[in-house]
Residue frames relative to the residue before (quaternion, step in Angstrom):
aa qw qx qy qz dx dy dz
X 1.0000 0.0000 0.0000 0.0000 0.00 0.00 0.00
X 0.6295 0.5480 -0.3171 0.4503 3.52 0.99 -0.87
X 0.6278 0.5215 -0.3056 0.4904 3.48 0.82 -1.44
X 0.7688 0.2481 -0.3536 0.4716 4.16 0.56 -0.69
X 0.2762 0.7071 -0.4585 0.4620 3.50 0.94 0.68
X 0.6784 0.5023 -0.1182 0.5229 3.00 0.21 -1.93
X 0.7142 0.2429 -0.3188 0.5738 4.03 0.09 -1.36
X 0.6992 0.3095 -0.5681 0.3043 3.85 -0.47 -0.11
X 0.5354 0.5941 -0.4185 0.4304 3.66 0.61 -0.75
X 0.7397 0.4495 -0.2982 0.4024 3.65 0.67 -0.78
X 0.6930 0.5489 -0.2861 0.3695 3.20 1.08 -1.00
X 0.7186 0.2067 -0.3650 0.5547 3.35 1.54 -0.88
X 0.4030 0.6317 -0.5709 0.3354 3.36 -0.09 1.19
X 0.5426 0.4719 -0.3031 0.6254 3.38 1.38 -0.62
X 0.7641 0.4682 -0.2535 0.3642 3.25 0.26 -0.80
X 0.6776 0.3821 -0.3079 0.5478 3.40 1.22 -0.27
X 0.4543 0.6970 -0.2812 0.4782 3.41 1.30 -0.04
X 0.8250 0.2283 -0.2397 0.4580 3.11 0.89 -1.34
X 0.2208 0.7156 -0.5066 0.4272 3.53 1.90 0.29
X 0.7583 0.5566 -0.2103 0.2662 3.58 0.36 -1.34
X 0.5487 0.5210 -0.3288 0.5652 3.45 1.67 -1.09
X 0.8223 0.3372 -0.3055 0.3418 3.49 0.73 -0.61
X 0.4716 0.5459 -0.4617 0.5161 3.42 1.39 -0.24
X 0.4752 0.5686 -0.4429 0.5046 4.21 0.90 -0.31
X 0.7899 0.4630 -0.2158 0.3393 2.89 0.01 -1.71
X 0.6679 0.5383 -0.3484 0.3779 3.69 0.84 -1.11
X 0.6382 0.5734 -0.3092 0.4103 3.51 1.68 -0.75
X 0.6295 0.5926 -0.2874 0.4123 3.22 0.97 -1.07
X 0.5352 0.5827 -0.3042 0.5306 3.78 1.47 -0.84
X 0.6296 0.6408 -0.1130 0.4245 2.99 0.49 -1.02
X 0.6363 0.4293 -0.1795 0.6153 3.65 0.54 -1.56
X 0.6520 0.4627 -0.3864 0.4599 3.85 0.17 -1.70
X 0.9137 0.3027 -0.1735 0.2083 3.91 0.02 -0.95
X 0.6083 0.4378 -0.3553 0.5586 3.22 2.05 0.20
X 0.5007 -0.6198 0.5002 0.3391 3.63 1.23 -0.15
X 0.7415 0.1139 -0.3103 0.5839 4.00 1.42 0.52
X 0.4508 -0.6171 0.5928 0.2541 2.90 -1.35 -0.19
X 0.0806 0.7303 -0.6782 0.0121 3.62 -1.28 1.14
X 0.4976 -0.6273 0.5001 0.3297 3.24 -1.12 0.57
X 0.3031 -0.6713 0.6378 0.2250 3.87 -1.43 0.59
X 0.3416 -0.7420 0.5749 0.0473 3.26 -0.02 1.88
X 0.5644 -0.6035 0.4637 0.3196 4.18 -1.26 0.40
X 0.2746 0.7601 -0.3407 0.4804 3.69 1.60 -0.24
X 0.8395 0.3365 0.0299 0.4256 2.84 -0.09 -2.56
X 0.5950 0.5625 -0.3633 0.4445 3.58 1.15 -0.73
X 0.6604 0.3753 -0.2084 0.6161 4.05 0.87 -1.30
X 0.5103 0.5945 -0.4253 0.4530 3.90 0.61 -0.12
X 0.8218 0.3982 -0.0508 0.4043 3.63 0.68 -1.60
X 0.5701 0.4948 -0.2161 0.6192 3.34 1.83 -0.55
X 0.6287 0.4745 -0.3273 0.5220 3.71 0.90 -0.74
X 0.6235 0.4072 -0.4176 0.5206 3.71 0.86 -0.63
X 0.5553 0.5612 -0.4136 0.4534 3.85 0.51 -1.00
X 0.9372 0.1558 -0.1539 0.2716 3.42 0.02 -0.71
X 0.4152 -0.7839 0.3364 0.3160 3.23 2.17 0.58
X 0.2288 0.8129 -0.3616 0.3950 3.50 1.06 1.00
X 0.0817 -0.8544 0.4916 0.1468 3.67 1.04 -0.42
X 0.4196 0.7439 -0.4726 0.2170 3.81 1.28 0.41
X 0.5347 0.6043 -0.4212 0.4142 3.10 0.49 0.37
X 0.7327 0.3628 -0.1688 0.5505 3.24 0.85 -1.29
X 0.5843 0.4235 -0.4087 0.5588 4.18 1.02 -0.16
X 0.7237 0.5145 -0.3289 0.3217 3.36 0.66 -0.43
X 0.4571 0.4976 -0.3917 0.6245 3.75 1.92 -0.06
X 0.6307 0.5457 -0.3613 0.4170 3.51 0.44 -1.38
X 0.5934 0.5322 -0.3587 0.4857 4.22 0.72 -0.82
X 0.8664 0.3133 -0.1775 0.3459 3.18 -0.13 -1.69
X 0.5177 0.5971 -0.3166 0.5246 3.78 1.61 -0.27
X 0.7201 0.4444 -0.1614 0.5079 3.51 0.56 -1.23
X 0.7539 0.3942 -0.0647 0.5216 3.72 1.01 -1.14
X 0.8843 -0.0806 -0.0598 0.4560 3.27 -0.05 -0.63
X 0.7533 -0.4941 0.0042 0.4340 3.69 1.02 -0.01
X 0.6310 -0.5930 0.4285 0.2579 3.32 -1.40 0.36
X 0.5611 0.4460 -0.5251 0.4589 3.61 1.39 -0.56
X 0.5021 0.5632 -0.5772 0.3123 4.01 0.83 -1.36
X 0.8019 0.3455 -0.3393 0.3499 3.31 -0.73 -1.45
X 0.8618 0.1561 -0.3541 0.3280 3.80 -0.15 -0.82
X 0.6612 0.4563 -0.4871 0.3426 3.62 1.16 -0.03
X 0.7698 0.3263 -0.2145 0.5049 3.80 0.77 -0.82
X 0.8163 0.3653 -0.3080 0.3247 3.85 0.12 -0.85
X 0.3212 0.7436 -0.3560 0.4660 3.30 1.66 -0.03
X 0.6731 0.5720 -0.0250 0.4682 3.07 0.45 -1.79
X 0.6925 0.5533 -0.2772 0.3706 3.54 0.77 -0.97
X 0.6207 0.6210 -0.0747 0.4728 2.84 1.67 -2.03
X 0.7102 0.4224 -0.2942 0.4802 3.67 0.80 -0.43
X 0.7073 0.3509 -0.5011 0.3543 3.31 0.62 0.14
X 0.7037 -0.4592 0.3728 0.3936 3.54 -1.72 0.79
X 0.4959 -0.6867 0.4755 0.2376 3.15 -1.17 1.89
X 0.7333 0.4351 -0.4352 0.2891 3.50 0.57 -0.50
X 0.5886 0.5432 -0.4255 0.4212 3.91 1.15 0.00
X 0.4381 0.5584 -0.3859 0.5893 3.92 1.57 -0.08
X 0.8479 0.0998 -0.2059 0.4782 3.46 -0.12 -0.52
X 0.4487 0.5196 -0.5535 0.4716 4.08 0.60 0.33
X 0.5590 0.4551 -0.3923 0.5714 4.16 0.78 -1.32
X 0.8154 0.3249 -0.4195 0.2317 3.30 -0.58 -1.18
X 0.5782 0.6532 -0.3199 0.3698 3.33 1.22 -1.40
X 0.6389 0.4967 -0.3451 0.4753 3.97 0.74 -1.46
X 0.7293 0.4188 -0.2892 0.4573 3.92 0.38 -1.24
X 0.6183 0.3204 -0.4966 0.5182 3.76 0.52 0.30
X 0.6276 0.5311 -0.4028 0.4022 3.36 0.38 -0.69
X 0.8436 -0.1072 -0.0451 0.5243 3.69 0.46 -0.61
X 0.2829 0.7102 -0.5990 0.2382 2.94 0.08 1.54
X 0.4766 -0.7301 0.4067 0.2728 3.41 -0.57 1.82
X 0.3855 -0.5131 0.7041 0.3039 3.45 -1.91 -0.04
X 0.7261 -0.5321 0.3406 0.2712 2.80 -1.86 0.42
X 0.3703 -0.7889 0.4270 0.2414 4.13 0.28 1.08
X 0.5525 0.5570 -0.3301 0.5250 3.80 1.33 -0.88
X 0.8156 0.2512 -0.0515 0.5188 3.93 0.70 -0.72
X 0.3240 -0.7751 0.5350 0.0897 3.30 -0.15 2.43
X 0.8426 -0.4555 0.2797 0.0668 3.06 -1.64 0.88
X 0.6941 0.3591 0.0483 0.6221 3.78 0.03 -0.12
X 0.8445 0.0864 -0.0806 0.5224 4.01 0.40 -0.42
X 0.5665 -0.6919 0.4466 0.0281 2.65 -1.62 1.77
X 0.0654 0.7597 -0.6136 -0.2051 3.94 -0.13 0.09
């Protein structure tokens, strides 16, 4: 169980990895045809997909955590989340599945 643990964690790690070449790439397009460069904050990234797919999750999903559990989350911490560049969110997460160690004290393959 541990060992298909380990391969799914890896796999979406690559996979969010290669999210990143393209979340680069989408900037670099971008940069080449306005003449600057702006970063594609994670905000703007779930903003542009939520329109694409006419989902409104983005906006129900402030409306929950405001209404439900609180106003300081959303404007003091998930706010904050949303502004950083989508492609350093999913490059971190992507590297720490990819190599993230097991436990060296507890050999492989057996269950205590």
């Amino acid at each position: 169980m541990q060992r298909r643990k380990k391969k799914t964690g890896r796999i979406i790690g690559w996979t969010w990895l290669a999210l990143v070449l393209i979340l680069i790439g989408v900037e670099a397009i971008h940069a080449f045809e306005g003449g600057r460069y702006r970063l594609l904050t994670l905000g703007e990234l779930w903003f542009r997909l939520d329109q694409a797919a006419g989902t409104g999750s983005l906006n129900m999903t402030q409306a929950i955590i405001q209404r439900h559990i609180s106003v300081w989350l959303w404007e003091s911490v998930i706010q904050n989340v949303l502004i950083i560049p989508a492609w350093g969110v999913f490059g971190i997460t992507g590297l720490i599945l990819i190599w993230r160690r097991r436990n060296p004290d507890r050999p492989s393959g057996l269950r205590r």
